[in-house]
N, C-alpha and C positions, 0 to 999 in steps of 0.2 A: 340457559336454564331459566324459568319462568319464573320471577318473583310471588313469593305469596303477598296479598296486602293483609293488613293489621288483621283484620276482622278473621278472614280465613288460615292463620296464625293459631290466633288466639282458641278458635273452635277447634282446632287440629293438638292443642296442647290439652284443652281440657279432657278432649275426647280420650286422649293417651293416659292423661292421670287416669281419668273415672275406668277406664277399661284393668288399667294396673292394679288400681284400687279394688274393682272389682273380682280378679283373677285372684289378689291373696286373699280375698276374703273367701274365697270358694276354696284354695286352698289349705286356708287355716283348719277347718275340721280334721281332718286327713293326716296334717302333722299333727296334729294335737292328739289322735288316736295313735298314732304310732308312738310319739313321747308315752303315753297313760303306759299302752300296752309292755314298753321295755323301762320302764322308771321302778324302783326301791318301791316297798310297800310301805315305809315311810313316809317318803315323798308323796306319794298315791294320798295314803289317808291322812295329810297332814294338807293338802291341796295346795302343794308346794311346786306343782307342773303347771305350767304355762305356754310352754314351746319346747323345749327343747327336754330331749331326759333329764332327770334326775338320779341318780345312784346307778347308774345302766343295770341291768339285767336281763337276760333272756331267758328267764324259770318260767315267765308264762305259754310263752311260746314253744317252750320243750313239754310242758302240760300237756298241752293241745297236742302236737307233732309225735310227740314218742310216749309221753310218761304217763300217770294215774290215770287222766281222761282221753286220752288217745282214742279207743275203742267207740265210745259213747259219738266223740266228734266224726269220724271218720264214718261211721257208719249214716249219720244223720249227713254228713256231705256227700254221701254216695246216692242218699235217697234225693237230693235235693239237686243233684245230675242228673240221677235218673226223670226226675220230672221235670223239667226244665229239657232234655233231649227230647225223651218222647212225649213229652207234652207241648212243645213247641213243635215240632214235626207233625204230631196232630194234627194244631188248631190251625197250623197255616194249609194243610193240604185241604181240609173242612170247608175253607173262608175261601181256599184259592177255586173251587167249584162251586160254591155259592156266587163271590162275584163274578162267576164267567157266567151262571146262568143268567143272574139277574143284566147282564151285562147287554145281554140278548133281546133284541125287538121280540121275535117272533113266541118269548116264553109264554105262555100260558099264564093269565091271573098274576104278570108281572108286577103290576102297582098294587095289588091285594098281600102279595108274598114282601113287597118290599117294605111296606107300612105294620104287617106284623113283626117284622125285624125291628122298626125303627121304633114300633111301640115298646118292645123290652128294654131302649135306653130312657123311655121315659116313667115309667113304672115298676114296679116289681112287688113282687107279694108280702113282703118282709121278713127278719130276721127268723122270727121262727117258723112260719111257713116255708120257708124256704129252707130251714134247717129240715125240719119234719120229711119235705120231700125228699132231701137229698138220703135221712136217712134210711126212709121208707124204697128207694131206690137203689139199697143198698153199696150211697156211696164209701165204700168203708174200709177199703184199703188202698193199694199203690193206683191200680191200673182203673179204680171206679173215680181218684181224683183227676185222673187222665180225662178220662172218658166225660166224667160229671162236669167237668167245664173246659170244656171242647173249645168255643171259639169267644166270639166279641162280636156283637154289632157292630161297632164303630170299625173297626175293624176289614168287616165285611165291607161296608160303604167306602172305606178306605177303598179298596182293592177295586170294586165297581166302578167307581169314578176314573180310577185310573186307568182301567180296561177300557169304558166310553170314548177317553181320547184316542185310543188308538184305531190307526185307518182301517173302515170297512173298506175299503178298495182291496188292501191286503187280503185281507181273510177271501173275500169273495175270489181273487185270482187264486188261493189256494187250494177253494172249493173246486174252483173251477177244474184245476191238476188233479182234482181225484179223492185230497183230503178228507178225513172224519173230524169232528168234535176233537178227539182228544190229540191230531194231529195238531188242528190249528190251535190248540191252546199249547201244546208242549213244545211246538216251533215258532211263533210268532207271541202270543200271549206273553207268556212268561219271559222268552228272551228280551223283550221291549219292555216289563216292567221290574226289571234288575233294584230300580230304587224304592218302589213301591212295597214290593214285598221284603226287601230286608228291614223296611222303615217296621212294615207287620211284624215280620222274625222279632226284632227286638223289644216290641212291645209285648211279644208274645214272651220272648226266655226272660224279660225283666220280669212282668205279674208272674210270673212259673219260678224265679229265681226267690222272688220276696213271698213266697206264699206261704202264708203265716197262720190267719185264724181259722181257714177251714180243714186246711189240714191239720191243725191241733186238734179239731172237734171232729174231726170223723176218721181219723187213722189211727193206730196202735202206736206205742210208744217208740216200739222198734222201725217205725215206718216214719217216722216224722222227721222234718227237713231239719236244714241246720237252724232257718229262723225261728224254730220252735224251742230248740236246744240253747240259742243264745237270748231268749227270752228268761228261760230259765236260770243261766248263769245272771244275767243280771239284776232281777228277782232277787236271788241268794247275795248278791254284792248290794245291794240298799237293806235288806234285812239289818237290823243294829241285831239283832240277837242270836246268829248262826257269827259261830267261834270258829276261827280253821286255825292250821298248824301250816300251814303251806308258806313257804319263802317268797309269795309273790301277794300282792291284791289280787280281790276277786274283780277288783272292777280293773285289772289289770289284764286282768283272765277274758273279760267281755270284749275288752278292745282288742284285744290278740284275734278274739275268734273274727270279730269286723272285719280286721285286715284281712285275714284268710279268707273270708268269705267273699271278699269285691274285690280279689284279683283276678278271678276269671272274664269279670264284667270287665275292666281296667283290660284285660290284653285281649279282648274280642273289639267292645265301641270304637277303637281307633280305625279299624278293618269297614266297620259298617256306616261310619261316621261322613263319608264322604255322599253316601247315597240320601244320610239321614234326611239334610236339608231340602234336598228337590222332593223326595218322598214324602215330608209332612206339609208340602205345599199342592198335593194333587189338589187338581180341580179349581186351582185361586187364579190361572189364569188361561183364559181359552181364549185360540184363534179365531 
């Protein structure tokens, strides 16, 4: 077995501290939400949690799941599936034909069409222009937030780049057997960019999963996602002047919905996670 000498030792122990060190610091939030979420409202308003519970309870989490507020959360986590499914299944079917076209020598006005793409990541009209049209464009319920922010630039160049790698020799011997367009992308395309696009998916169901200010400002109450509903609970829990009667904190209440909220993300990223790496690295190294 091969000795280490001092030096590469020494970098091999730092490297393991700093990495340990790092991994609880990431994990510290996360406990510390769960402590808030099941701790005494004593302990809660007395900022008496630091790690681990205090007074155990689980009244906030019976709030949320069964009791007073059940209805309000459940329905705003249904709306907030609902966009994040078909709003992710959108934007990537959207992005996955843009970059096949742009993908393409022979497109027409290709570099005209790709620099109008590139120019929406470097400007945009501003907040209230941009409010204005979306209202004017009647973004204003479930399926207009769907539709009103369809894809990403970055996105699309994601997916382009990664399609550029793959072999024109391919495609042309499938041309050659007969294939159309949407053969060669739904047999070769896509099967070859497995990492590519889930790197996309998840970029897509994360901004669809956190989507927060525009859909407070252009949906109905009853349409609004869950990040809008736990904006509101903890709003209500910094208030000094809103009294409750309830056996729990409201900021007990906030972290309970948190939790709830990032366990879909938490049991999907491990599945996607493997592709994530090689996926955000499209294009950084060519043959």
């Amino acid at each position: 077995m091969k000795r280490l000498d001092k030096s590469e030792l020494i970098f091999k122990i730092l490297a393991y501290v700093l990495i340990t060190l790092f991994a609880l610091t990431t994990l510290y939030p996360f406990i510390y939400s769960i402590s808030m979420a099941l701790s005494g409202i004593d302990a809660v308003e007395q900022g008496r949690v630091v790690l681990w519970p205090v007074e155990l309870q689980f009244d906030a989490f019976g709030a949320l799941l069964y009791g007073e507020r059940a209805k309000s959360f459940w329905i705003s986590y249904t709306n907030t599936l609902f966009y994040t499914f078909y709003g992710t299944a959108f934007s990537i079917i959207l992005s996955i034909f843009a970059a096949y076209a742009l993908a393409k020598s022979n497109l027409l006005f290709k570099r005209q069409i790709a620099f109008l793409i590139v120019f929406t990541m470097w400007f945009s009209a501003g907040l209230i222009p941009t409010y204005i049209n979306y209202r004017e464009l009647l973004v204003n319920n479930r399926w207009g937030i769907i539709y009103g922010f369809g894809v990403q630039a970055f996105n699309i160049l994601l997916l382009r780049n990664y399609f550029n790698g793959i072999s024109k020799e391919i495609e042309e011997a499938a041309i050659v057997d007969g294939a159309n367009e949407f053969q060669v992308l739904g047999s070769i395309y896509i099967p070859m960019s497995k990492s590519a696009l889930a790197t996309v998916t998840l970029f897509y169901a994360l901004n669809r999963w956190n989507g927060y200010f525009w859909n407070m400002r252009l949906v109905q109450g009853n349409e609004h996602p869950l990040q809008v509903i736990l904006r509101g609970i903890t709003e209500a829990a910094r208030d000094t002047d809103v009294v409750v009667n309830y056996p729990y904190s409201l900021f007990s209440l906030a972290y309970a919905a948190i939790i709830l909220s990032i366990i879909p993300i938490i049991v999907i990223y491990p599945y996607l996670q493997k592709y994530f790496a090689k996926g955000v690295n499209v294009g950084g190294v060519k043959e």
